[in-house]
C-alpha positions as CSV (number, residue, x, y, z in Angstrom):
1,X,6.4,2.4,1.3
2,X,6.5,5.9,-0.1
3,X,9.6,6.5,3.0
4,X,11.2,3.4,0.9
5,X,10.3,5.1,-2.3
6,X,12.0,8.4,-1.4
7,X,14.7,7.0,0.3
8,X,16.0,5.0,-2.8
9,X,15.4,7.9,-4.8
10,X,13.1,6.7,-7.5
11,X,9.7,8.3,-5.6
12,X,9.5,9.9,-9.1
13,X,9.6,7.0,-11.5
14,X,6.1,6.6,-13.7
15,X,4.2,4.0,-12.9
16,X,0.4,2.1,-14.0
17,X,-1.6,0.9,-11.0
18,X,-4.7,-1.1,-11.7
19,X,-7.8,-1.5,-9.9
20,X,-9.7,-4.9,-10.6
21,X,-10.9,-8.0,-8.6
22,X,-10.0,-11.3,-9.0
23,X,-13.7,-13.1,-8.5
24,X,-17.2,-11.7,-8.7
25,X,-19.4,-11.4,-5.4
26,X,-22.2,-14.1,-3.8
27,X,-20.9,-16.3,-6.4
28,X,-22.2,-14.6,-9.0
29,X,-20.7,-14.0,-12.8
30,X,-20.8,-10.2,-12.9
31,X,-20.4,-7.0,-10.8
32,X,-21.3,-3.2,-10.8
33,X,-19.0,-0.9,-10.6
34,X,-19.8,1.8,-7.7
35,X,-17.5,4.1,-6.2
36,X,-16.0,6.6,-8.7
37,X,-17.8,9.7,-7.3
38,X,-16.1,9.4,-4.2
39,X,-12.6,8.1,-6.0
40,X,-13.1,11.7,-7.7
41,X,-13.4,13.5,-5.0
42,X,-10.9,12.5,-3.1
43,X,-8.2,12.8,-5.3
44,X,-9.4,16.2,-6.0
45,X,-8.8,17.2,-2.7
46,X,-5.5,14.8,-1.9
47,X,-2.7,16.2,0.1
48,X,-1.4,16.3,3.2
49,X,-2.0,19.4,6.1
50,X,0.8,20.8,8.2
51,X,-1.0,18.8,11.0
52,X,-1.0,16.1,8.9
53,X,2.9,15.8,8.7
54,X,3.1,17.0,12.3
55,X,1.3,14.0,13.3
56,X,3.3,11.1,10.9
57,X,6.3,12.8,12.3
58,X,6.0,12.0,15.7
59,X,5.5,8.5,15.4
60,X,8.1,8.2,13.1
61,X,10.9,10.4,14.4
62,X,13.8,8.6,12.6
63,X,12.9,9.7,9.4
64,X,15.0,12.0,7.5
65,X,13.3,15.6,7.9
66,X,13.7,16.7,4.1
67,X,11.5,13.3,3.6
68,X,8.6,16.1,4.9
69,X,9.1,18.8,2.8
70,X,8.8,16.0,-0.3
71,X,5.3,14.9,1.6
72,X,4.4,18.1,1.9
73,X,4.3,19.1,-1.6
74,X,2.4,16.3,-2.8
75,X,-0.9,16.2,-4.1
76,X,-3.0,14.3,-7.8
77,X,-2.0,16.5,-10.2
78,X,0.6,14.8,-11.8
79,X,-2.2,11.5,-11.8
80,X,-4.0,10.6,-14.8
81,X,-7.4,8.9,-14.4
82,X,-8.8,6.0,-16.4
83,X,-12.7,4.1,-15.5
84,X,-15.4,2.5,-16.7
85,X,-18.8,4.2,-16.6
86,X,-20.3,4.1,-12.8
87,X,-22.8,1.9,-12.7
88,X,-21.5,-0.8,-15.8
89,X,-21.6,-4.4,-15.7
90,X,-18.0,-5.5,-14.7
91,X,-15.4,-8.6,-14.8
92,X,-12.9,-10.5,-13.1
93,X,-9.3,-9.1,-13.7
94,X,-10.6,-6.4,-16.1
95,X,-9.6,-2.6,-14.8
96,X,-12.7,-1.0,-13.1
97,X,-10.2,1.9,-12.5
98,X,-6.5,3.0,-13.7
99,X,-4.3,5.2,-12.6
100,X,-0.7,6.5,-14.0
101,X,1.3,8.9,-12.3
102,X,4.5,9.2,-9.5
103,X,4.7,5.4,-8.0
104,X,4.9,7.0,-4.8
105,X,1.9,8.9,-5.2
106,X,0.0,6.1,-6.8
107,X,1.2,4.0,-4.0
108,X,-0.2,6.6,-1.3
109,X,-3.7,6.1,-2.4
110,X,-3.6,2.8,-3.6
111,X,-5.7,1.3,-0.3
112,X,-7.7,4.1,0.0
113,X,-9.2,3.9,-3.9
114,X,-9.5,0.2,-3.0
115,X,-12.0,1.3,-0.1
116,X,-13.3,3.5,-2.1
117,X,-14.4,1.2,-4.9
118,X,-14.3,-2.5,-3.1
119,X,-17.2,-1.8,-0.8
120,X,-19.3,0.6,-3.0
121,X,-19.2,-2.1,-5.8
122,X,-20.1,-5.0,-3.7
123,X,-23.4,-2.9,-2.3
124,X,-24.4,-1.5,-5.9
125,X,-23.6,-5.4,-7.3
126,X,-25.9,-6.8,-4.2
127,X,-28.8,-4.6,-4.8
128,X,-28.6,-5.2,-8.7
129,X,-28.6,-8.8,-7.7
130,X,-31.9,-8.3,-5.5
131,X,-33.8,-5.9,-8.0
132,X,-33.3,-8.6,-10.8
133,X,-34.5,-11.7,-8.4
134,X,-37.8,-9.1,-7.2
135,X,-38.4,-7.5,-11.1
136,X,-39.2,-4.3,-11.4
137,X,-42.5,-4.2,-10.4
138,X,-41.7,-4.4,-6.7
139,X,-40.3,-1.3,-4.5
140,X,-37.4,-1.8,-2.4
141,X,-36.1,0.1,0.5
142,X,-32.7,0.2,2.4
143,X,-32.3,-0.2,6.3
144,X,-28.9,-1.1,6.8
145,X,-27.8,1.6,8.8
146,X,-28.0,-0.5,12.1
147,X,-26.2,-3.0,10.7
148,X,-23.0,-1.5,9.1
149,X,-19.4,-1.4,10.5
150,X,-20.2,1.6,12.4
151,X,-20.1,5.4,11.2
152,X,-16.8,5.0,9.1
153,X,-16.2,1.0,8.6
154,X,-12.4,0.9,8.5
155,X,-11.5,3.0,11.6
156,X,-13.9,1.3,13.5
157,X,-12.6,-1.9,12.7
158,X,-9.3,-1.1,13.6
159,X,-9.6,0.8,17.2
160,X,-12.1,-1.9,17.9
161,X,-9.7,-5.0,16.8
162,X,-6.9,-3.3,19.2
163,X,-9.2,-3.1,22.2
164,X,-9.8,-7.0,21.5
165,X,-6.4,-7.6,21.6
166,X,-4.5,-6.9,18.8
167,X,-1.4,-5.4,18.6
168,X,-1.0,-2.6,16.2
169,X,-2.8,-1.2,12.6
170,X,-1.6,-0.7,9.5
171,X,-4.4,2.4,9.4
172,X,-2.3,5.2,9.5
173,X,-5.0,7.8,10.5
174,X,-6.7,5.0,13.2
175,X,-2.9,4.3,14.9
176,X,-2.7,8.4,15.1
177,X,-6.4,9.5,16.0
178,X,-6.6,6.3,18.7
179,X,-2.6,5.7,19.7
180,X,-2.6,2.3,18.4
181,X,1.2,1.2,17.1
182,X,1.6,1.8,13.4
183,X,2.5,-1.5,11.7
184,X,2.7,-3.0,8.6
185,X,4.4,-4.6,5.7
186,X,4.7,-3.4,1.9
187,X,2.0,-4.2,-1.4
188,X,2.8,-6.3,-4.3
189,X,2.5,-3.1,-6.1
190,X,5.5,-1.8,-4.0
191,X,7.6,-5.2,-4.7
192,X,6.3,-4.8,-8.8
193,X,8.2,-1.4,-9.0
194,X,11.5,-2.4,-8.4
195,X,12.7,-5.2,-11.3
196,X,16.2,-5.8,-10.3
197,X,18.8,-5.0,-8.0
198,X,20.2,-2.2,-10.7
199,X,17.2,0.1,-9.8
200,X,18.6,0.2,-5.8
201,X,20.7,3.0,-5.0
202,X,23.9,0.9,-3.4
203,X,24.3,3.9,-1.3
204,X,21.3,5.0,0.4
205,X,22.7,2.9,3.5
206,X,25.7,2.3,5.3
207,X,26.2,-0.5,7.5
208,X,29.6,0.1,9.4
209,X,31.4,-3.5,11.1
210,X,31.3,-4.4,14.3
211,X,34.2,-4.5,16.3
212,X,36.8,-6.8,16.1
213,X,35.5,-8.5,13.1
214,X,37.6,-9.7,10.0
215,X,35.9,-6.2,8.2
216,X,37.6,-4.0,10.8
217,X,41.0,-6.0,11.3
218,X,41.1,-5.1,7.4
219,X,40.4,-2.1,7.6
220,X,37.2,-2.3,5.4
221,X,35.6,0.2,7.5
222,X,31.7,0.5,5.2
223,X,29.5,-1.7,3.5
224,X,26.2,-0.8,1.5
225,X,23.2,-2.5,3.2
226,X,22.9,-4.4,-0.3
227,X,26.3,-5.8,0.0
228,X,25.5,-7.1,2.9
229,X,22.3,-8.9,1.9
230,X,24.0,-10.5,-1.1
231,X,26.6,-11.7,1.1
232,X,24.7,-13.3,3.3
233,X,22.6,-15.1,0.0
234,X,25.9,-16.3,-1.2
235,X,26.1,-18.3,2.2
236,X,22.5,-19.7,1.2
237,X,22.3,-23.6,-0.6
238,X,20.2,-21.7,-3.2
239,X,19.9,-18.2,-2.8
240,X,21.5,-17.5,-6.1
241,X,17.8,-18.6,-7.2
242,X,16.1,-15.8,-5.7
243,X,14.2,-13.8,-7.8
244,X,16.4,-10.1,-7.8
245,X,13.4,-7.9,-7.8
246,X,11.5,-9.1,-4.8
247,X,14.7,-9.0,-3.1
248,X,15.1,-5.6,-4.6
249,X,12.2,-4.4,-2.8
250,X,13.1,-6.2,0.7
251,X,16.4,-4.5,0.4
252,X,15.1,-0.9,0.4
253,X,12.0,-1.5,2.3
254,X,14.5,-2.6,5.0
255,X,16.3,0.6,4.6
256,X,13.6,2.6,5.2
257,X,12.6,0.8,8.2
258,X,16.1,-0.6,9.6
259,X,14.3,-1.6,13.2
260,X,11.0,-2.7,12.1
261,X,11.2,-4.9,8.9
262,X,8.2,-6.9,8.0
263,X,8.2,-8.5,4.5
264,X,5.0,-9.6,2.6
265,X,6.2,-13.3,1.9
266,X,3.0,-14.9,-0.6
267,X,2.1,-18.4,0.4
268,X,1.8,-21.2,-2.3
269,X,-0.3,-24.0,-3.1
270,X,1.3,-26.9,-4.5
């Protein structure tokens, strides 16, 4: 997504990302915030090494080199921080966290601040939850060491779910560190940023004719990859209807990745 970002040249534009979740845990009516420590400390520290960008370049080798030098140079400094208090009674679609900065920035760390703070929250929320139905007159002790999703929970899951049979990750550092494929589709965040087809740059790519087609024989030699789309929509019963920013962000997401579009297409209950 940040490719996409940088290749449509709005990688810059400000942006407001929210953290929050949409129901509370076990059922309950409240949650605990947990996890801003280690939010903290990892955007302290965020950045990329020259191994780092070594590595992402070799599995995708198609990518326009000065798209390096731009990772290269990016770190949280330009991020601004909003929370609640660690440890606070928390709601359904209320913030726990907010950050404002570069969209493609805030869009690099988005799934790793949801890591972060999704799983410490639902174990500080659980063990309020038990300490309330015991009182406080009772001591309590943790032993679920044994029992967790191995030593580093994501990565296990997603080496292990490719030796059972899957096909590829969307776990950057697990498809590099265990050679699994490298796939994936966009966020809503990603599809939220672009509002209309105005924000595309029309000529970020060019999609020459093939041969012997009416194009050619009139010597229209070029068309932008978004003239393209929207004439293929026009040939649609209703594809004047589509909404122009989702489309927006299909458009340049395709750009970026010309031979391996996926788009995030939401389901609906009717």
């Amino acid at each position: 997504m940040t490719y996409a970002y940088w290749k449509n040249n709005h990688a810059q534009q400000n942006a407001c990302f929210d953290l929050f979740f949409r129901k509370c845990p076990f059922k309950g009516e409240y949650a605990v915030f947990g996890g801003l420590d280690d939010v903290l400390r990892f955007l302290n520290t965020f950045g990329y090494s020259k191994q780092d960008i070594d590595n992402l370049r070799g599995k995708f080798p198609s990518w326009d080199e000065k798209f390096w030098e731009y990772l290269s140079g990016i770190n949280g400094n330009e991020l601004t921080v909003y929370s609640q208090k660690e440890g606070s009674i928390c709601f359904p679609r209320i913030p726990l966290l907010r950050i404002e900065g570069p969209v493609a920035v805030c869009q690099l760390i988005e799934t790793t601040l949801l890591n972060l703070v999704n799983y410490a929250s639902l174990v500080t929320t659980n063990a309020c939850r038990i300490r309330r139905a015991v009182g406080d007159d009772k001591s309590l002790l943790e032993f679920g060491l044994r029992r967790a999703q191995g030593p580093d929970g994501a990565m296990s899951a997603s080496k292990y779910a490719y030796i059972g049979g899957f096909n590829g990750t969307s776990n950057v550092q697990a498809g590099i560190l265990n050679n699994i494929p490298i796939k994936g589709t966009h966020a809503h965040s990603f599809v939220s940023s672009f509002p209309g087809l105005d924000v595309l740059d029309k000529d970020c790519l060019t999609v020459l004719p093939a041969k012997d087609s009416d194009d050619t024989k009139n010597d229209k030699q070029t068309k932008t990859f978004m003239d393209l789309v929207l004439e293929y929509r026009n040939k649609l019963d209703k594809g004047k209807t589509t909404n122009e920013g989702e489309l927006a962000a299909f458009i340049a997401y395709a750009v970026a990745f010309p031979s391996g579009f996926l788009a995030l297409v939401d389901t609906t209950i009717h």
